[in-house]
N, C-alpha and C positions, 0 to 999 in steps of 0.2 A: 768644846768650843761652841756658841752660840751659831745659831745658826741665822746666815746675814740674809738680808732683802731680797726679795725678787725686786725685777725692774719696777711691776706693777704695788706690790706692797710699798716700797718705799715711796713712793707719787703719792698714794695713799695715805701712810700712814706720818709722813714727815711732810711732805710742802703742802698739798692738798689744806692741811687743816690753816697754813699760815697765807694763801689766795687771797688775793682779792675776787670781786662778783665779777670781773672781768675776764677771769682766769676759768669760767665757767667749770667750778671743782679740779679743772686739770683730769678734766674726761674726755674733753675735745683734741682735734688737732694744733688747734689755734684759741690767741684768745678775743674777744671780740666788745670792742671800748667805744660806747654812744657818746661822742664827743663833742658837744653842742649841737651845729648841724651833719658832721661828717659821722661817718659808722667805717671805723676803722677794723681790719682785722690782722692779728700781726700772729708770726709762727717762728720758730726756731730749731738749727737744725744743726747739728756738728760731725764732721766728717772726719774722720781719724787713719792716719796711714797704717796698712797693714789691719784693718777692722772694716772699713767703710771702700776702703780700695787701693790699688798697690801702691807702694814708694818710687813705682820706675811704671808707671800711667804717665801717657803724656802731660804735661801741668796744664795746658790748654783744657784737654775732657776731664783731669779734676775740679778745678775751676767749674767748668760748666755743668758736673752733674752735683758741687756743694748750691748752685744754684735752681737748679731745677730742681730739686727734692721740695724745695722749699718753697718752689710756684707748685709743686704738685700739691700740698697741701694750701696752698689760697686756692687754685680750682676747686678741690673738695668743697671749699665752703662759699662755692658762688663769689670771690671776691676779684677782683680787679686789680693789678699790682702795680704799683704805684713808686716804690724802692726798695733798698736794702741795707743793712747793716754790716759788714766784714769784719770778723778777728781773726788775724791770723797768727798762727804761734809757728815759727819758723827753726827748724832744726840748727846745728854748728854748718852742715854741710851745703845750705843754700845758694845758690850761685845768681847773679842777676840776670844772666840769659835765661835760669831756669824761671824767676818772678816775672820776666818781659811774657814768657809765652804763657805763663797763668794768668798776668794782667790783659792780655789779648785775648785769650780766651773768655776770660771773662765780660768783656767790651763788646766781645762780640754776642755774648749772650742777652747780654743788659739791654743792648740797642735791637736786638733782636724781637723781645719780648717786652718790652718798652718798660723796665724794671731799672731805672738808672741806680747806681750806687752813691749815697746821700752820708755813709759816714762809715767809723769803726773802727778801730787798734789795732795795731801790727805788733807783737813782741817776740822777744827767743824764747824756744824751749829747750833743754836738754831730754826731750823725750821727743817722740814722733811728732811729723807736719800734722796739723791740726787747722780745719778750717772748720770755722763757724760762720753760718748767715742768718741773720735774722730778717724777713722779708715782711713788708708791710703790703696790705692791700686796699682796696676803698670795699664798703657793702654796698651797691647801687640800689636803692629804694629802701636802703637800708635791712633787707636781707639776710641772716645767713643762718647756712645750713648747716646744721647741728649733725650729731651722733643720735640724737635722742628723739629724735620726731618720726622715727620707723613705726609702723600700726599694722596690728593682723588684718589682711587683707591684699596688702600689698604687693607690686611683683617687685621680685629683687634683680639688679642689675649690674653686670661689669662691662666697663670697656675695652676693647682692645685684645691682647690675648696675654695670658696668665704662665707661669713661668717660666718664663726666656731669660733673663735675668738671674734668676738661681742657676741653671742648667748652663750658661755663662761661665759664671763662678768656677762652678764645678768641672768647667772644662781649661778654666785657665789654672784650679789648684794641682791638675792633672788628676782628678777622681776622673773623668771621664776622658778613655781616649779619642784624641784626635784622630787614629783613624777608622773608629768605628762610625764618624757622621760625614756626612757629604759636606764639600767646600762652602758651595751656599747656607747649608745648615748652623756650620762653624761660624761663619760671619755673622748671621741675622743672632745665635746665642751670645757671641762675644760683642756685638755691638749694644744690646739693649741693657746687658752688665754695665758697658763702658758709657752709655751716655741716653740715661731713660728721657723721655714724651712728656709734659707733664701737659696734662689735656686741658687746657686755658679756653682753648675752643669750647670745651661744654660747661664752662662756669654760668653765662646769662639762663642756659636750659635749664640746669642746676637751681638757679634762683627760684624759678617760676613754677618750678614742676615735679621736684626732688622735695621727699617729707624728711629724708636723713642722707649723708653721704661722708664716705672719709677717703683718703688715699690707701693703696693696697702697698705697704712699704713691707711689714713683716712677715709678708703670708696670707693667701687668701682666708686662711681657716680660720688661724688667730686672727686676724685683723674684723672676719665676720663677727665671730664670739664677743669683739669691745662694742662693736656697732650693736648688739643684741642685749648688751649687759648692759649699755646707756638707755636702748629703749623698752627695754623689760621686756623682751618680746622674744620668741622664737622662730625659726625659720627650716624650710627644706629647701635643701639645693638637688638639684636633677644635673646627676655628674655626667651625663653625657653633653648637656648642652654647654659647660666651662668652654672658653673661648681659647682653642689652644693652636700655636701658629703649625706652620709645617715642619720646620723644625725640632717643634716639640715633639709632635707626634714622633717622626723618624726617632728621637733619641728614646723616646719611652718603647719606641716597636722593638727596639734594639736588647733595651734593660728596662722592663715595665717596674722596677724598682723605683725606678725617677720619678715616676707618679705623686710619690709621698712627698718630694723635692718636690717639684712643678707647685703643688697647693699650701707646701709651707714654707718656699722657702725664701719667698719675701725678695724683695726689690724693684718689682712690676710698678710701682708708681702709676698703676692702674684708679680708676676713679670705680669704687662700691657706692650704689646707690639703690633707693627706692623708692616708688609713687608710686599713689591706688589711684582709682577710678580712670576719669579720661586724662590726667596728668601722664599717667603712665605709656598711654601711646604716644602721648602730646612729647614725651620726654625722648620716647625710644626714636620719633619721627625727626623730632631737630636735631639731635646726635648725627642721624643719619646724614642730615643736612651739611652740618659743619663739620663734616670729616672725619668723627670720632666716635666711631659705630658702638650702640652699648648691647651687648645679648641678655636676653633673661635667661637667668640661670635656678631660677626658684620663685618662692614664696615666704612671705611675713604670717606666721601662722601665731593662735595664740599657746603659752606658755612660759613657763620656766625657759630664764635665756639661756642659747645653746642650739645648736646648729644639725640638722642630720644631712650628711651628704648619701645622697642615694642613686641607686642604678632605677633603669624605669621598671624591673621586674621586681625591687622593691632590696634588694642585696643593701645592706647600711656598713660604711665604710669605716674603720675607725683608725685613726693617726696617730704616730706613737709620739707625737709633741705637734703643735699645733701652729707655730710661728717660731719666728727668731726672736730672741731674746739677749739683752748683754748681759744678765747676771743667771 
């Protein structure tokens, strides 16, 4: 039997080649359309029951994290969000009380982040609930921030803290028991699973001061690696400085095995970026401002793209898969 696609070969070697210039190869998160005077940028995102999050999630925080994934990538690229698209494919066993508290939740989000919902298609499925959104944003000054404008020299940054969201998962699949973490622990991991940040707040810093940035959806490690294969560049990460909540820590003090989770295991909707020179404090300084703290965790050094995560005694760490992946 032939052996089928990875997620990234088939992007590659099937739609990639049939793009428009707008589709910037389909390396980016988003794609990004100079439309007379506006600079639009639009991303899409599909959430699947039982793959993306459970069948018995309240319908309210599914609703709201098919939308927030998808302002996580407009922040990424500096843009401004403007609306959305909705398909939704709805199971045999749908109830209207259960679409009231998804359409509410959703409502609440839309007016929350000033993302109104502008259109989209409702149909049945005979397979799982299925939501997709496509979210449109504006470029102000016509801006945006690419995958591809990372340069050696630079420092590299993330926001916020890095696997709480995997370590989530893993505690609601029952990999990890509930009673080896503290109550506070369990909620801060089971909330950020159940309904990620998408950092909207550092999109105008983003604009002005960020040479590359994407969302951290699959995994810090993987997701580094596309950021470095778009800008032909490589990087060191200083693994003490990763940003990791209390939580985390507690779970990895516990099973330092989770480590390898925390960096790969994707859904932190964290903002990766990086600026050289004085952009770079410029960047680290407004973050701070708007609430959405970013740490350096390395450097844009040059080479061959590809990532060395290191101890400061110089120990190189290596990972036995590097992100999530569906194929």
């Amino acid at each position: 039997m032939t052996k089928r696609f990875t997620e990234d070969e088939l992007i590659a070697r099937l739609f990639a080649p049939i793009a428009g210039a707008a589709g910037l190869g389909l390396k980016d998160d988003a794609a990004f359309l100079p439309l007379g005077g506006a600079k639009i940028v639009a991303t899409v995102d599909a959430l699947v029951a039982g793959v993306h999050f459970f069948p018995d999630d309240p319908p309210a925080a599914i609703a709201k994290k098919a939308l927030r994934v998808n302002l996580s990538d407009l922040a990424a690229k500096g843009a401004q969000p403007k609306g959305f698209l909705l398909a939704l494919a709805l199971p045999a066993d749908w109830t209207n009380d259960w679409l009231a508290a998804f359409a509410a939740g959703l409502g609440e989000d839309a007016a929350a982040f000033g993302c109104p919902l502008i259109g989209g298609d409702t149909v049945a499925t005979p397979g799982p609930l299925t939501v997709s959104i496509t979210a449109v944003g504006e470029a102000p000054k016509g801006r945006f921030v690419s995958r591809s404008g990372a340069k050696p020299g630079d420092a590299l940054f993330v926001s916020g803290t890095i696997g709480d969201a995997a370590l989530g998962l893993r505690l609601r699949q029952g990999e990890i028991s509930r009673d080896m973490l503290s109550a506070a622990a369990r909620a801060r991991l089971m909330g950020r699973y159940l309904l990620p940040e998408p950092r909207l707040a550092l999109a105008p810093a983003l604009r002005d001061h960020a040479g590359a940035a994407m969302d951290v959806s699959d995994g810090l490690v993987g997701d580094l690696e596309k950021l470095l294969h778009a800008s032909n560049v490589a990087a060191r990460v200083h693994v003490e400085d990763i940003p990791l909540s209390t939580a985390a820590r507690e779970a990895i003090e516990l099973q330092p095995s989770l480590f390898e989770t925390v960096m790969t295991g994707g859904d932190d909707y964290e903002i990766l970026c990086c600026a050289g020179g004085a952009d770079a404090g410029a960047l680290q300084n407004r973050a701070e401002v708007c609430g959405a703290p970013l740490s350096r965790i390395g450097d844009i050094i040059p080479g061959p793209p590809g990532a060395a995560f290191c101890y400061r005694e110089g120990k190189i760490i290596n990972f036995n898969h590097k992100s999530f992946s569906h194929f």
